[in-house]
C-alpha positions, 0 to 999 in steps of 0.5 A, a space after each residue: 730791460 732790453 731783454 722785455 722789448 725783444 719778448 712776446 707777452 702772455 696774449 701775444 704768445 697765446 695768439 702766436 700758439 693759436 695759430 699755429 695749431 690752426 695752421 696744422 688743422 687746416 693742413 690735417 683736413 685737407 690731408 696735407 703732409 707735413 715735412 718737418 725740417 731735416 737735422 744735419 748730418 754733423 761729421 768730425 773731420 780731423 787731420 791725422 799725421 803720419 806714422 814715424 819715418 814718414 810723410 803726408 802730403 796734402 795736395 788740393 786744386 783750385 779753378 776759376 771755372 771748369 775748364 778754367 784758370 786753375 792751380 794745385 798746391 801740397 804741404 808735407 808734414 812728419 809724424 809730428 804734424 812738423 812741415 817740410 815744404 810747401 808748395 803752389 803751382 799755376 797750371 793754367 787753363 784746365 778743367 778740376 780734374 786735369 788740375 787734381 791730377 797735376 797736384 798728384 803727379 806734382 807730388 809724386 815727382 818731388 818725392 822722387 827729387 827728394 828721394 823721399 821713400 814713405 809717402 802718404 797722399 791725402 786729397 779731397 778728390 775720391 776721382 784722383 782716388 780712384 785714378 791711382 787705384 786703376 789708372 783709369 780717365 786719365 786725360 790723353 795730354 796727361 798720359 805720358 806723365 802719368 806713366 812716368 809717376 807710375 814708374 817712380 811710384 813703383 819704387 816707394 811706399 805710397 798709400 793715398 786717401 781721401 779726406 773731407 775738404 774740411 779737414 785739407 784747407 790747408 792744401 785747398 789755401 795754398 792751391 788758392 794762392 797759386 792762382 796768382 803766381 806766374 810760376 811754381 813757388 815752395 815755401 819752407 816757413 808757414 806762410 801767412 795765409 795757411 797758418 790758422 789751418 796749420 795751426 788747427 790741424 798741428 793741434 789736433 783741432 777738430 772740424 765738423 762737415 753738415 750734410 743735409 
């Protein structure tokens, strides 16, 4: 069977267990630590909808370097995990963070456009966090637009989290696609590249993060 050529035989495992517990006297002798190999950390990542008469963006960047070519790109979804439109958005050349900020402040206009008023922001960036709670390094050649998303949010019920990368591919696919645009592209139908993603989360599919 082909099962038994893949097998050690009874001396072959003998000689194999031998060694080992020589390997491991040598290293006791000599007063060797031994550091065993550490277990991942295993979390559950799940996407979560929002709460009825509301909606939840997603938003992620993408660069080719750091500064770089980069893109941002953002899904809305409704309380029944349904999308109401995404976007990818080229940005040029600009550092990570420059092109997190860009996808925030993306979504806060359209929001504003749409006179959408309950809003949920979800991103894989704790510094767009962060930036939202005190405003604080925010970019010079940012700061004009970034006052005026502060005036728009004013006026809504906006809340904004963090979630692991693992559970916003979604978002992290369409800003991806946004590399390749000339300009800003919004799709109301699942587009070809996010719909396992998509479907993953409008599921309620789990995935998991290892940490080691």
């Amino acid at each position: 069977m082909i099962l038994a050529s893949t097998s050690l035989s009874g001396n072959q495992t003998s000689k194999a267990s031998n060694n080992s517990i020589r390997d491991f006297t040598i290293l006791k002798a000599f007063k060797c630590d031994i550091h065993h190999p550490k277990a991942p950390d295993i979390k559950e990542v799940l996407w979560h909808p929002p709460l009825l008469h509301w909606l939840k963006c997603n938003i992620d960047r993408a660069s080719n370097g750091n500064p770089g070519n980069s893109a941002c790109g953002g899904i809305f979804r409704d309380h029944s995990s349904n999308a109401t439109l995404r976007f990818s958005e080229p940005l040029g050349i600009c550092t990570s963070y420059q092109a997190e900020l860009c996808g925030f402040m993306r979504v806060v206009e359209i929001i504003h456009e749409h006179n959408w008023n309950n809003i949920w922001i979800e991103t894989d960036s704790s510094l767009v966090v962060l930036a939202f709670k005190s405003s604080n390094q925010i970019p010079w050649n940012l700061s004009n637009r970034w006052n005026n998303v502060k005036v728009i949010l004013q006026g809504l019920n906006c809340i904004i989290s963090h979630i692991y990368r693992e559970g916003n591919q979604v978002a992290d696919s369409l800003a991806n696609h946004g590399l390749s645009l000339d300009s800003i592209h919004f799709w109301n139908d699942v587009p070809d590249f996010t719909k396992t993603s998509y479907f993953r989360n409008k599921d309620g599919l789990s995935n998991f993060r290892f940490s080691f």
